[in-house]
C-alpha positions as CSV (number, residue, x, y, z in Angstrom):
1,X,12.5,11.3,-2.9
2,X,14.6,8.9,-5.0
3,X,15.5,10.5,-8.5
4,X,15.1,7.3,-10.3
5,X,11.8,5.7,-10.4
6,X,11.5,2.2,-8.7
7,X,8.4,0.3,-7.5
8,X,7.9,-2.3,-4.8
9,X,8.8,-5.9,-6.5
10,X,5.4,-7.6,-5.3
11,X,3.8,-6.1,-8.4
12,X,5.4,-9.7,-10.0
13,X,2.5,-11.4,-8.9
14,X,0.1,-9.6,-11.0
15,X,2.2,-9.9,-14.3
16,X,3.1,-13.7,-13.6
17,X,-1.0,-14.2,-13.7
18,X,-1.6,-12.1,-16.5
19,X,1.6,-14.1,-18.5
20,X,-0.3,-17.6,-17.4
21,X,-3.5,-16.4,-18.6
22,X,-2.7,-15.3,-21.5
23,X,-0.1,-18.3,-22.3
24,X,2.2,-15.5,-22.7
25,X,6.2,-17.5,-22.9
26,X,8.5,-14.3,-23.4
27,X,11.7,-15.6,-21.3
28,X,13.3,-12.0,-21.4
29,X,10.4,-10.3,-19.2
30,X,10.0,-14.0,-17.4
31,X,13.5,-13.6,-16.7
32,X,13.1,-9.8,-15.4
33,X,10.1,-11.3,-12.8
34,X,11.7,-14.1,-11.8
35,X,13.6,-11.8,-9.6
36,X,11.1,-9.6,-8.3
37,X,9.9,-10.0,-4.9
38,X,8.9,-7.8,-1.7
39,X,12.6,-6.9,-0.5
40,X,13.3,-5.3,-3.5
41,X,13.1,-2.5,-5.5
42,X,11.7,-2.6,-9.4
43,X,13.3,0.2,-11.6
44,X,10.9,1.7,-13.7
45,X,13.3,1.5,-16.6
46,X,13.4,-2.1,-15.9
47,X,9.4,-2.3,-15.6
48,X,9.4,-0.2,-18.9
49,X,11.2,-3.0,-20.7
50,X,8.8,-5.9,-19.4
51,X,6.2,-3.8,-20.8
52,X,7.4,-2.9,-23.7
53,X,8.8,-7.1,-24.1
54,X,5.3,-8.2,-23.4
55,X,3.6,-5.4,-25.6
56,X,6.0,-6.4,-28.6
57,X,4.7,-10.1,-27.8
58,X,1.3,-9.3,-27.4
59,X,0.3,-6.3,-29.5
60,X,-2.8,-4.8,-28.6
61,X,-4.0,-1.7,-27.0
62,X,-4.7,-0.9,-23.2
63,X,-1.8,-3.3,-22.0
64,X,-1.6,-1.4,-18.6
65,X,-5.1,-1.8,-18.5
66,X,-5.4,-5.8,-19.1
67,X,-2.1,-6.6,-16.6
68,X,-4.4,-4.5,-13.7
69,X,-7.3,-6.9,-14.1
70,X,-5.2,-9.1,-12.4
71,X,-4.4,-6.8,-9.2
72,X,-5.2,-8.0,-5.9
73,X,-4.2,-5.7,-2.4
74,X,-1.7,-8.6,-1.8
75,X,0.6,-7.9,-4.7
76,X,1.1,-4.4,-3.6
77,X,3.1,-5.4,-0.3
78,X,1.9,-3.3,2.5
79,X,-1.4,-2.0,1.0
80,X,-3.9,-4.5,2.6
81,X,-2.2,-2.9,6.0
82,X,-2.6,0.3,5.3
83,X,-5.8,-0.4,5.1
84,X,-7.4,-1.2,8.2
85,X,-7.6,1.6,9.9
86,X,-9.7,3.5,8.0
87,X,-13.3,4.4,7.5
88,X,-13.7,5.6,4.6
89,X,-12.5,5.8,1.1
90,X,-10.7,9.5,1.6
91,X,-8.8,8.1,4.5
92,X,-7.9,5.2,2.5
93,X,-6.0,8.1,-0.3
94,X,-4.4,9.5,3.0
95,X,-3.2,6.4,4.2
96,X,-1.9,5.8,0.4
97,X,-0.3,9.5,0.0
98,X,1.5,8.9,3.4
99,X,3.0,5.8,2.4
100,X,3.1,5.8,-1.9
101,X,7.3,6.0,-1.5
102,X,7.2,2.8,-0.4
103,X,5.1,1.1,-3.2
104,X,5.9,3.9,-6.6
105,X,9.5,5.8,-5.3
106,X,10.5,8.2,-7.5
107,X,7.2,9.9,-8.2
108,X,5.8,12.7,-6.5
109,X,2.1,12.5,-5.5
110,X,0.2,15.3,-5.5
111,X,-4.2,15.0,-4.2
112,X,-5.6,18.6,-4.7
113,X,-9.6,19.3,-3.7
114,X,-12.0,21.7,-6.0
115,X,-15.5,22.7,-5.0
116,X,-17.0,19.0,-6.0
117,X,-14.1,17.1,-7.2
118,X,-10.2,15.6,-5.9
119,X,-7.7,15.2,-8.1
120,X,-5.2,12.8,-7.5
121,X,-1.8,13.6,-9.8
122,X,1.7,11.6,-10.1
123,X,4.4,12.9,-11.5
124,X,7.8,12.0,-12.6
125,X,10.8,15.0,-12.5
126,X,12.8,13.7,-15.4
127,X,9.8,13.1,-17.7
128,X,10.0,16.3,-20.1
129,X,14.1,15.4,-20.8
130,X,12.4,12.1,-22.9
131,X,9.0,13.6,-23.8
132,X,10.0,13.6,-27.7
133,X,11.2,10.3,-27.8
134,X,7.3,8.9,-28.8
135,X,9.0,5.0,-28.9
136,X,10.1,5.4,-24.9
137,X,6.8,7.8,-24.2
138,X,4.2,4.7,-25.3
139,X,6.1,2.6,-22.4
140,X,5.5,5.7,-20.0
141,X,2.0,6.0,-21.0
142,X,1.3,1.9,-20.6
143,X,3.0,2.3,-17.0
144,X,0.6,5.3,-16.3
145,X,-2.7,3.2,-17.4
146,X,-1.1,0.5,-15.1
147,X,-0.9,2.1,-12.5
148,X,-3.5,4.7,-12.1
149,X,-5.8,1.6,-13.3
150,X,-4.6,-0.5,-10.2
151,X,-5.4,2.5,-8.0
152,X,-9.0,2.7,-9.1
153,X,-9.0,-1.2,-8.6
154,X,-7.6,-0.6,-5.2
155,X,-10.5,1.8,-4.3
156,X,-13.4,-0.4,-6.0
157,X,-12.3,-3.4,-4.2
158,X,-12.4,-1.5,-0.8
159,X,-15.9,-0.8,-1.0
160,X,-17.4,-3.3,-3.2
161,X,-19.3,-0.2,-5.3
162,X,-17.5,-0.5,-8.1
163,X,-20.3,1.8,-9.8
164,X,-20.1,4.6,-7.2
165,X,-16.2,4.8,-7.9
166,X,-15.9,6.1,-11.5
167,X,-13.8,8.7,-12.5
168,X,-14.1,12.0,-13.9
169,X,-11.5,12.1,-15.9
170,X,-8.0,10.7,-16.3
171,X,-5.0,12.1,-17.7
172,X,-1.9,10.1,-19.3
173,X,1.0,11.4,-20.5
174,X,2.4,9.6,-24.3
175,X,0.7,10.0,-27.4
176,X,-2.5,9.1,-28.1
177,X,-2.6,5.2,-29.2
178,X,-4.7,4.5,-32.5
179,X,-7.7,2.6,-30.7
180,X,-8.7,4.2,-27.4
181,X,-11.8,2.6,-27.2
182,X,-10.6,0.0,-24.5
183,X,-9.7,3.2,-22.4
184,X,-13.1,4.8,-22.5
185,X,-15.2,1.8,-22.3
186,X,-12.8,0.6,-19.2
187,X,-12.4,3.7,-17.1
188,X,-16.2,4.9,-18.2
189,X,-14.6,8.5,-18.7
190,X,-13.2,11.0,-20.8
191,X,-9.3,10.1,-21.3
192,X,-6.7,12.9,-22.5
193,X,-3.9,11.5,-23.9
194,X,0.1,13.3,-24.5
195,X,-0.8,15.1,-20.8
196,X,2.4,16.4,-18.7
197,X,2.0,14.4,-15.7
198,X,-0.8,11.1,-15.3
199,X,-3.6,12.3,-12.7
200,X,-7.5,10.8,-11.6
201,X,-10.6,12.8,-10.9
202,X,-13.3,11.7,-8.8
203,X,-16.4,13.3,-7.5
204,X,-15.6,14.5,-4.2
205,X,-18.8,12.6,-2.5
206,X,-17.3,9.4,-3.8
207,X,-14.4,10.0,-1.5
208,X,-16.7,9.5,1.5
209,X,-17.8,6.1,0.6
210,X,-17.5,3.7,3.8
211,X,-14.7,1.2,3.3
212,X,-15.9,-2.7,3.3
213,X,-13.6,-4.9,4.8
214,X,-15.7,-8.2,4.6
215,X,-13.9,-10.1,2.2
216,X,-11.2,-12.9,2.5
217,X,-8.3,-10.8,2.3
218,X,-9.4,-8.3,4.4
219,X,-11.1,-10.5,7.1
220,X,-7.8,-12.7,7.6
221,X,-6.0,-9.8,8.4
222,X,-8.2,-8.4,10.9
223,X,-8.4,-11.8,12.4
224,X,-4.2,-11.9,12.6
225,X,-4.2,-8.3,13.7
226,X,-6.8,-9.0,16.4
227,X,-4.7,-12.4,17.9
228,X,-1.5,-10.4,17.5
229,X,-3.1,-7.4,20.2
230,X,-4.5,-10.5,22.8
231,X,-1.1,-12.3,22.7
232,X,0.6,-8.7,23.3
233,X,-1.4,-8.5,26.4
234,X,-2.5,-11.3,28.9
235,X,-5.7,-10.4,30.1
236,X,-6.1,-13.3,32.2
237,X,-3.7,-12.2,34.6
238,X,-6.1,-8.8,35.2
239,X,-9.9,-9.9,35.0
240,X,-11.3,-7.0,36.5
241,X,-9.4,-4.9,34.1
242,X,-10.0,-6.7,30.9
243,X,-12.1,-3.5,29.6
244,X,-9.3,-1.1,30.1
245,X,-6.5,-3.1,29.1
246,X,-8.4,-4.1,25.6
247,X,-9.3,-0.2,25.2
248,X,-5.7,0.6,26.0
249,X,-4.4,-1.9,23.7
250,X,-7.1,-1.3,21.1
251,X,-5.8,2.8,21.3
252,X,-1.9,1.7,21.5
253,X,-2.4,-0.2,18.3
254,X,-4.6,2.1,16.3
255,X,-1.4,4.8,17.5
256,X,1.0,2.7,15.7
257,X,-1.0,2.0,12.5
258,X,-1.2,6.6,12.5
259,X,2.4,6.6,12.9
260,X,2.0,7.9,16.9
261,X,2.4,5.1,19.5
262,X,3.0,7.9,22.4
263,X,1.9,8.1,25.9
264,X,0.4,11.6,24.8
265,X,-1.7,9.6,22.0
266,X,-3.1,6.9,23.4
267,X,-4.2,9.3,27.2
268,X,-5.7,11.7,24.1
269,X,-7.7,9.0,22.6
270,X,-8.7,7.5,25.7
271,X,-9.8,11.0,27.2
272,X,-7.7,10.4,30.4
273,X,-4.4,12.5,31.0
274,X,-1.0,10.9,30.9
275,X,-0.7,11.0,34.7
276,X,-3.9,9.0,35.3
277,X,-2.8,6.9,32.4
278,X,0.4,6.0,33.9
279,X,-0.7,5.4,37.0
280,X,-3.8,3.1,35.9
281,X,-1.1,1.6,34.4
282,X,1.5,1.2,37.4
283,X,-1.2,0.2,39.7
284,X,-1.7,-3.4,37.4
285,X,2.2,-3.6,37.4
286,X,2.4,-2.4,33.5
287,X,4.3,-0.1,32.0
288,X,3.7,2.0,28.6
289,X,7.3,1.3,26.7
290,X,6.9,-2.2,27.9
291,X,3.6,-3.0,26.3
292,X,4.4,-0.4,23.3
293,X,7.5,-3.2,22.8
294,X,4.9,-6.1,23.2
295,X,2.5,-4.9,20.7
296,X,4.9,-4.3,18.3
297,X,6.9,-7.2,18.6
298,X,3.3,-9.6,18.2
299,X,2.7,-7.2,15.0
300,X,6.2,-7.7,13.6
301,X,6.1,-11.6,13.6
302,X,2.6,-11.4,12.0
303,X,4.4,-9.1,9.3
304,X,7.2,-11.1,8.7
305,X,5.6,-13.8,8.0
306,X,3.7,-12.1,4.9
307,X,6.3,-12.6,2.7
308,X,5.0,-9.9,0.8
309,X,6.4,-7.2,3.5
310,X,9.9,-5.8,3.0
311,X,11.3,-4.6,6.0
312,X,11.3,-1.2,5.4
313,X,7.2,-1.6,4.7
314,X,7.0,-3.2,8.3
315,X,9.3,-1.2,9.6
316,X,6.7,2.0,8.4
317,X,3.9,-0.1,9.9
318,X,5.6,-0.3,13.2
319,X,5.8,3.6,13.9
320,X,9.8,2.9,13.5
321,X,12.1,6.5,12.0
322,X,14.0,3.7,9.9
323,X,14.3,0.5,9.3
324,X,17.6,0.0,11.3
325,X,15.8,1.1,14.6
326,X,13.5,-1.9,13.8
327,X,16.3,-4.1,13.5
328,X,17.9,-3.1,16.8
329,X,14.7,-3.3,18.9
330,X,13.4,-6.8,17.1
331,X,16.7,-8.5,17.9
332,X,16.6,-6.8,21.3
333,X,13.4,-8.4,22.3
334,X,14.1,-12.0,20.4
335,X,18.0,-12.3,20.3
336,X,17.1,-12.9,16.5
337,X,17.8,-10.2,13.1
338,X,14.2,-9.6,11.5
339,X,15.9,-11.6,7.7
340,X,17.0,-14.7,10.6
341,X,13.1,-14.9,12.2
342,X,11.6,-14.7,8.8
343,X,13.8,-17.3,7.8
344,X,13.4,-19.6,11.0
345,X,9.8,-19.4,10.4
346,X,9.9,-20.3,6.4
């Protein structure tokens, strides 16, 4: 885990809208998310000082809070992804644990269950060395309220029962600000303030919510996802094995969103062992690494042209160890670098 802090540079969207809205002209912080973007990397002393540039322009309490009105899974890079395998709410937080590093690095995540409740913590190592200075611990606190508001956001807007996801309890580290009303009446539970690490409690039952997908966002992914997997396999050239190929493809793909695109997966899933697998295979003239490369490579053109994917997030979403072994195999398979395809198809 990185030492120091950063978070994923799509997060500018949200703070250019809530600027705009709020007819907010501060050319330091403007200046700060002008170069934000999804290849790179926010420090979070850096986000501190937009903050704290947009607080001292706009003085009221709950800033965090306001800016994450304005969240949307698209300003969080790979999020929306991360997304569509899952069923329900708790495998939503999964998902999120497994790949937070890529959107908050720095912090350490930490999801602990009790008898009827989860508690989802984040902390930051370095945090007691400044925990007396009260003018830098306000800044921590906003960035807290930020983000652990986006994360509820990010939950509501999965399942479209924005009453059935409310809180327990939240914690936030920084002194208690003067008027805390805005907190309780926009989280709809207790708040502690001046707490050692920033953490959310829901009711365990929440957690088990079914996860809604029909909405734009959502729906136009699925629909990309979905033509990336038929162009990854003709199925006119086999019509009397259209059933097993979209099966096998439907299982190859949900291996790669899990992290395992193996032969061992996908015969698992498809309750068939590898031998029989490989030789269903063989017999229609396919072979498994060959149609792992062609899903993948479908996928990774669809990714790169979100232009709110870095290539280490699509590089995650691909099942890849690093980001260079996505490098070698995309320009294997196209002749072209990832940053020269993306820029071919801009």
């Amino acid at each position: 885990m990185n030492t120091r802090p950063t978070v994923n540079g799509s997060i500018a969207g949200m703070f250019r809208d809530y600027m705009a809205v709020n007819h907010l002209d501060n050319s330091l912080s403007a200046a700060y998310i002008s170069n934000w973007n999804a290849e790179s990397r926010v420090g979070i002393l850096e986000l501190g000082m937009c903050l704290k540039l947009i607080q001292e322009k706009h003085p009221e309490s709950g800033l965090g809070i306001k800016i994450s009105h304005y969240f949307q899974p698209i300003y969080s890079g790979l999020l929306g992804y991360l997304i569509l395998p899952c069923q329900t709410l708790n495998d939503a937080v999964v998902q999120f644990k497994k790949f937070y590093a890529l959107m908050w690095d720095g912090f350490s995540i930490d999801i602990t269950e009790e008898v009827d409740s989860i508690n989802i913590s984040w902390s930051v190592p370095w945090l007691d060395k400044i925990s007396n200075n009260q003018d830098v611990m306000e800044v921590v606190r906003i960035g807290y309220e930020l983000g652990i508001s986006c994360f509820i956001k990010m939950l509501q807007q999965l399942t479209n029962e924005h009453d059935l996801i409310t809180p327990i309890s939240i914690n936030l580290p920084g002194i208690q600000p003067s008027n805390t009303l805005i907190y309780t009446t926009s989280f709809n539970c207790p708040v502690f303030f001046d707490c050692k690490d920033g953490a959310v409690r829901f009711k365990k039952a929440s957690l088990s919510v079914p996860i809604n997908l029909n909405n734009t966002f959502f729906v136009e992914l699925l629909d990309r996802q979905a033509a990336a997997y038929l162009e990854s396999i003709n199925i006119e050239k086999n019509p009397r094995s259209n059933e097993f190929l979209l099966t096998f493809q439907k299982v190859l793909g949900k291996g790669i969103e899990v992290g395992h695109p193996t032969l061992d997966y996908v015969a698992k899933q498809m309750s068939i062992s590898k031998s029989t697998l490989k030789n269903r295979l063989f017999a229609q003239g396919l072979n498994f690494q060959i149609l792992l490369d062609k899903v993948r490579l479908e996928l990774a053109k669809m990714y790169l042209e979100d232009q709110h994917l870095s290539l280490t997030e699509i590089s995650s979403l691909l099942a890849f160890s690093e980001q260079s072994a996505f490098n070698r195999f995309f320009k294997r398979v196209t002749g072209l670098s990832p940053l020269k395809y993306r820029a071919t198809f801009i």
